[in-house]
BAKE-84844 format. One record per residue (C-alpha): residue number from 1; y negated, z, x negated. Coordinates in steps of 0.1 Angstrom, whole numbers, m for minus. Each point is the difference from the previous one (the first is absolute). Layout:
BAKE-84844
   num   north      up    east
   NUM       Y       Z       X
...
This chain:
BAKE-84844
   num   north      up    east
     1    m368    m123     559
     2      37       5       4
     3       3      12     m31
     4     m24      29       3
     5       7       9      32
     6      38       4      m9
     7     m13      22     m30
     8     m22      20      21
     9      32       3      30
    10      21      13     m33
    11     m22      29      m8
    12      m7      13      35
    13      41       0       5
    14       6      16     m34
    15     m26      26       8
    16      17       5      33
    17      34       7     m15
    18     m11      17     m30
    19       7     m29     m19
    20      37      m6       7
    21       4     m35     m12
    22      31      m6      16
    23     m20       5      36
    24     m27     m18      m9
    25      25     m30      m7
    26      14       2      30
    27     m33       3      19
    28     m21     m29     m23
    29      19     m19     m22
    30     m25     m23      m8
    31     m21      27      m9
    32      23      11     m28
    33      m1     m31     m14
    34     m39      m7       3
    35      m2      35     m23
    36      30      m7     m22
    37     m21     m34      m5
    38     m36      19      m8
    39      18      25     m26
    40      17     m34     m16
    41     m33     m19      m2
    42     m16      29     m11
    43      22       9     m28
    44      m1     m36     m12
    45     m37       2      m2
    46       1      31     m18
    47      28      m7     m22
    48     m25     m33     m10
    49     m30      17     m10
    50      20      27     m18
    51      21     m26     m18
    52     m34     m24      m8
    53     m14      36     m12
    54      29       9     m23
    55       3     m39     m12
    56     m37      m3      m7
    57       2      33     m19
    58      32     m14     m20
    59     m22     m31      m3
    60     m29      25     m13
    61      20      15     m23
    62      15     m29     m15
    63     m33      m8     m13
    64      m5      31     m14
    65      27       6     m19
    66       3     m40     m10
    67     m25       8     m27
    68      17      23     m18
    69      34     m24      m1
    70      17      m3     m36
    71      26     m24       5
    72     m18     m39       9
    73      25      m9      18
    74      m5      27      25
    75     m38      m5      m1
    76       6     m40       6
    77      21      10      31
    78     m24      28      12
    79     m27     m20      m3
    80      22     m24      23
    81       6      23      25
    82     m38      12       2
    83      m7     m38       8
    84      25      m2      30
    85     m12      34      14
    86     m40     m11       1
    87      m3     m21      27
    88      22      24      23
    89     m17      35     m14
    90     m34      m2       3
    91     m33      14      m9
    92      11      29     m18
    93      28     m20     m25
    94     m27     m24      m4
    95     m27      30     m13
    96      29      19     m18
    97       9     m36     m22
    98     m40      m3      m1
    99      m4      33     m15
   100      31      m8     m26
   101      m3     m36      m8
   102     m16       6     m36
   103      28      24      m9
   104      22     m27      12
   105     m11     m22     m22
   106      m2      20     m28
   107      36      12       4
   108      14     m34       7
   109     m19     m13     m34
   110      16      29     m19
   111      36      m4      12
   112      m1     m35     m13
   113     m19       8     m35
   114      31      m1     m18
   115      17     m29      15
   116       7     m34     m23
   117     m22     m27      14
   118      23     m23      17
   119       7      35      21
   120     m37       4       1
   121      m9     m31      19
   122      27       1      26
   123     m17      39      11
   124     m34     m18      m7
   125       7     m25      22
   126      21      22      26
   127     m30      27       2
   128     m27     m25       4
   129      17     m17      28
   130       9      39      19
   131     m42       7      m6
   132      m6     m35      18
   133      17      11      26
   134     m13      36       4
   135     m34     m18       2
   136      10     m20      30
   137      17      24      19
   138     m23      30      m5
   139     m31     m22       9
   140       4       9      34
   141      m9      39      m7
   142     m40     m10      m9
   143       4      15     m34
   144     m21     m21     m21
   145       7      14     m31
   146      39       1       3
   147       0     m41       8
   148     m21      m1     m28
   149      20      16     m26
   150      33     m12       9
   151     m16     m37       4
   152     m19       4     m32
   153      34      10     m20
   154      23     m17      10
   155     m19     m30     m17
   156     m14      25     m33
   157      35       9      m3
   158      14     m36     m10
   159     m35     m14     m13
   160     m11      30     m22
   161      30      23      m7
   162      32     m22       2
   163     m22     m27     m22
   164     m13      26     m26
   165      38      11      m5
   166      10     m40      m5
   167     m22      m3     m24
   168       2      34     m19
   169      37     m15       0
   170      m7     m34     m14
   171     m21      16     m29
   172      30      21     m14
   173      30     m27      11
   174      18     m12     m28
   175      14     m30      20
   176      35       9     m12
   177      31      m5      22
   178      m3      34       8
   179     m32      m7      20
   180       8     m32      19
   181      11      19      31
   182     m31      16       5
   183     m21     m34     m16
   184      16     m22      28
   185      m4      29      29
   186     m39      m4     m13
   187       0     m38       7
   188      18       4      32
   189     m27      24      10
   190     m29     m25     m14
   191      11     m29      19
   192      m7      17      34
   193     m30      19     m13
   194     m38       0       2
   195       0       7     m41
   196      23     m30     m12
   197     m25     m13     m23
   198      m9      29     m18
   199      39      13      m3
   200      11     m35     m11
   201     m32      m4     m27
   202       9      39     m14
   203      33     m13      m6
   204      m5     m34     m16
   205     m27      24     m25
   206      23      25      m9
   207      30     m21       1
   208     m22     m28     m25
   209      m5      33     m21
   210      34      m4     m15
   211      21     m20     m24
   212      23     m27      20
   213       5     m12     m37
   214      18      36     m12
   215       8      21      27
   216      34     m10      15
   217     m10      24      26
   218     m26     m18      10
   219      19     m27       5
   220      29      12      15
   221     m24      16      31
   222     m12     m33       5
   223      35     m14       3
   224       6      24      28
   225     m35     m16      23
   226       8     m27      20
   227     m25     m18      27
   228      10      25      28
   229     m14      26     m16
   230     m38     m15      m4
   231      m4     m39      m6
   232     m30       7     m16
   233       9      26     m27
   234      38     m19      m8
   235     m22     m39      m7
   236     m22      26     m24
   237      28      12     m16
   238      19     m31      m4
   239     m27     m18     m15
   240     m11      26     m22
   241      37      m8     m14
   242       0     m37       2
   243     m32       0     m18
   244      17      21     m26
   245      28     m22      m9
   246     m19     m34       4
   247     m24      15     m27
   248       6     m13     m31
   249     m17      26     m20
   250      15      30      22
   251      20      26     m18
   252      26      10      18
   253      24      24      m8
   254      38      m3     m12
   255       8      29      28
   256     m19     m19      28
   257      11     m34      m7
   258      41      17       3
   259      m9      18      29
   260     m11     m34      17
   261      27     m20     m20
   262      27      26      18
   263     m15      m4      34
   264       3     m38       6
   265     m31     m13     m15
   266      18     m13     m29
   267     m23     m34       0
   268     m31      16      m1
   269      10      17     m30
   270       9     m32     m13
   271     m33     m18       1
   272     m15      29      m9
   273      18      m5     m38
   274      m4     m33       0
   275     m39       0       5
   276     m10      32     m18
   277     m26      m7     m30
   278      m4      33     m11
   279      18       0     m32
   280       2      36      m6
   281       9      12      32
   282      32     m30      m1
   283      15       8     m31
   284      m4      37      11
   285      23     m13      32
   286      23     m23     m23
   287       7      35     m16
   288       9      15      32
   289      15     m25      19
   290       9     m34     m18
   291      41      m1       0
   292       1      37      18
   293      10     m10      29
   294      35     m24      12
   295     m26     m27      16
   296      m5     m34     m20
   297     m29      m8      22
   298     m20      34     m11
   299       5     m14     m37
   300     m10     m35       7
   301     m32      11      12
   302     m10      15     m27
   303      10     m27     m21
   304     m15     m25      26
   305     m33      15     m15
   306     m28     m14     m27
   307     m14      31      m5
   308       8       8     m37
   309      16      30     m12
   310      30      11     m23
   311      32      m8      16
   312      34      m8     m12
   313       6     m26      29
   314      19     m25     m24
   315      22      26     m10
   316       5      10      39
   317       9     m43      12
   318      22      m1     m30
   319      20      28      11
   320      m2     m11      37
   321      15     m30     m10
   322      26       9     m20
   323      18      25      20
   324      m3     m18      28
   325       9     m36      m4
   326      28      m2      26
   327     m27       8      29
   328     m16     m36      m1
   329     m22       8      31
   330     m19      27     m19
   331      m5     m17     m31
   332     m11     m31      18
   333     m27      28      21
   334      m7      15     m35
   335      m8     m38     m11
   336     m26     m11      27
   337     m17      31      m1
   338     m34      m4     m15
   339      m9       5     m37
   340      36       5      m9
   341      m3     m32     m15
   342     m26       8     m23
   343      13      33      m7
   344      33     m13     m12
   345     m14     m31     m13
   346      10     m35       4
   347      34      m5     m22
   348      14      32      16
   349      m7     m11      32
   350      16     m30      m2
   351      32      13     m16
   352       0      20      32
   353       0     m28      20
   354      24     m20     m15
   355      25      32      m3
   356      m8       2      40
   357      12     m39       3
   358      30       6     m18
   359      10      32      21
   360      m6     m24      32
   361      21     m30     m12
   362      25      24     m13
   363      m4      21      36
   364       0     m36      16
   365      37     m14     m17
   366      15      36       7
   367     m10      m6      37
   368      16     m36      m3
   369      31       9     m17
   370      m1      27      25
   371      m3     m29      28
   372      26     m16     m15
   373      31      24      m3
   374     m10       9      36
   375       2     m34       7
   376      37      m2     m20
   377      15      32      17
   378      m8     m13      34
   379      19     m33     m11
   380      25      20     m12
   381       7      22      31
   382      m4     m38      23
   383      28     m15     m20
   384      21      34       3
   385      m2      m4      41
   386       9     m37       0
   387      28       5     m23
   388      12      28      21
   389      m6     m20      30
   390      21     m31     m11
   391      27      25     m12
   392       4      11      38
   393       1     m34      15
   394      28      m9     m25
């Protein structure tokens, strides 16, 4: 009651003294500060409701004029900013985002129309998870048909639109280098996602569609896939592969077999030229690859098979042999390798071998005689030192 009664002391001396301030602080102090104190709280209560006015209007406006945003990025943020200011703005943000959620979403779905998909599914994903949240924090308003919406899209935006543009992708991919990026931002997004199956079994159709046999391409997308990506989709791949080069009647190409050749999987090509049976499709590779390449091995293979075609592969171990008779370990790999035998027949054979044991006995006395004068110049340079030894003690 002090208070008031200090207030009330302030006026009746101001009016008094014609409101001379300087003699009603002299006369009632405390009543100058009991008014100076009702101004102050009542300019902080105005100042309030005049800034939560202007801020819900800003709030207001934001949602107007998010709608008509060209730049995403902007929208995104907006959009942002309109989920911080709900829960502190009240009823009339609440009915202005209401009355503009459909133009929203249509806006939001057209900034993004032209996007590549790997961008596509991070603002899916993004916008989806801002609706959620508009859904929860405007549920306090009691507008059913704004939780509704934004509860209703944010799942339709992932399950209906982000999916229809996956697969509208996966129909026209090439599955070329150039679309691995956005391939493996598709499994990434599939491993957490409601539609897995029906992304994974789109690809392994349309990826199936296409030659693993022809198109280096092909081939060279599926290099890039590794487990981390989708376990599911890199075992389909791989197998699909295996499966290719452990079939004996599979015709792959001279293009795809040096594509995997140059990328470490040197042994699978290997086997696969040793097992082939299709006669046409391995002279058609003996043409293209038999003694084109510095590897012994690749040629071995293909002479390692009993498939029967036109070769020259006498001609080929003659030549092998001849200029290169000082490097005994090849010759001796050339010689245990299989069907050379019967390819250069048995008397051939066996001159080679006997050429190979008289390179190894004459390899074998160089190495002695070698032995030996080593042996003589260390003699040599003992007797020197004892010689020069006795000549000092003389």
């Amino acid at each position: 009651m002090d208070f008031f009664n200090n207030i009330k002391e302030f006026f009746t001396i101001a009016a008094q003294n014609n409101y001379d301030l300087s003699v009603v602080y002299e006369q009632t102090p405390q009543g100058v500060y009991s008014v100076f104190f009702l101004f102050l709280v009542i300019f902080i209560v105005v100042f309030y409701f005049v800034r939560r006015d202007v801020k819900i209007k800003s709030a207001v406006k934001l949602s107007n004029n998010i709608v008509s945003e060209k730049s995403f990025d902007n929208f995104d943020k907006n959009l942002e900013q309109l989920i911080i200011e709900l829960p502190k703005r009240g009823q009339k943000l609440a009915q202005s985002i209401n009355e503009n959620k459909e133009l929203i979403l249509s806006q939001e779905l057209a900034l993004i129309k032209d996007f590549d998909i790997s961008k596509k599914i991070d603002c899916y994903v993004n916008i989806s998870s801002k609706f959620s949240r508009l859904d929860s924090l405007s549920s306090k308003y009691n507008i059913p048909e704004l939780n509704a919406f934004f509860n209703e899209k944010s799942k339709s935006l992932l399950n209906i639109n982000l999916l229809n543009e996956i697969k509208n992708y996966i129909l026209s991919c090439a599955f070329s280098e150039n679309d691995i990026k956005n391939v493996k931002k598709i499994l990434k997004y599939s491993n957490t996602s409601s539609d897995k199956m029906d992304i994974l079994m789109l690809l392994k159709s349309e990826i199936s569609r296409l030659s693993f046999e022809f198109n280096v391409k092909i081939n060279a997308f599926a290099k890039e896939l590794t487990k981390d990506d989708s376990k599911e989709f890199f075992d389909f791949i791989n197998n699909k592969i295996k499966q290719l080069f452990e079939n004996e009647e599979s015709r792959i190409s001279a293009k795809v077999l040096k594509f995997y050749f140059d990328n470490d999987q040197k042994s699978e090509v290997y086997n696969y030229l040793r097992k082939l049976n299709n006669s046409i499709h391995l002279q058609q590779l003996n043409f293209e690859i038999f003694n084109k390449f510095d590897d012994i091995d690749l040629d071995l293979a293909f002479i390692a098979n009993e498939t029967k075609i036109n070769d020259d592969y006498k001609n080929y171990l003659d030549n092998k042999f001849t200029f290169n008779w000082s490097d005994l370990a090849l010759i001796k790999k050339i010689l245990d390798a299989p069907r050379v035998l019967e390819t250069i027949g048995h008397i051939h054979y066996r001159n080679v071998l006997e050429r190979i044991e008289k390179l190894e006995n004459q390899k074998d006395n160089n190495k002695a005689i070698a032995q030996a004068l080593e042996i003589a110049r260390r003699a040599e340079f003992i007797a020197n030192e004892a010689k020069q030894i006795a000549n000092k003690n003389k």
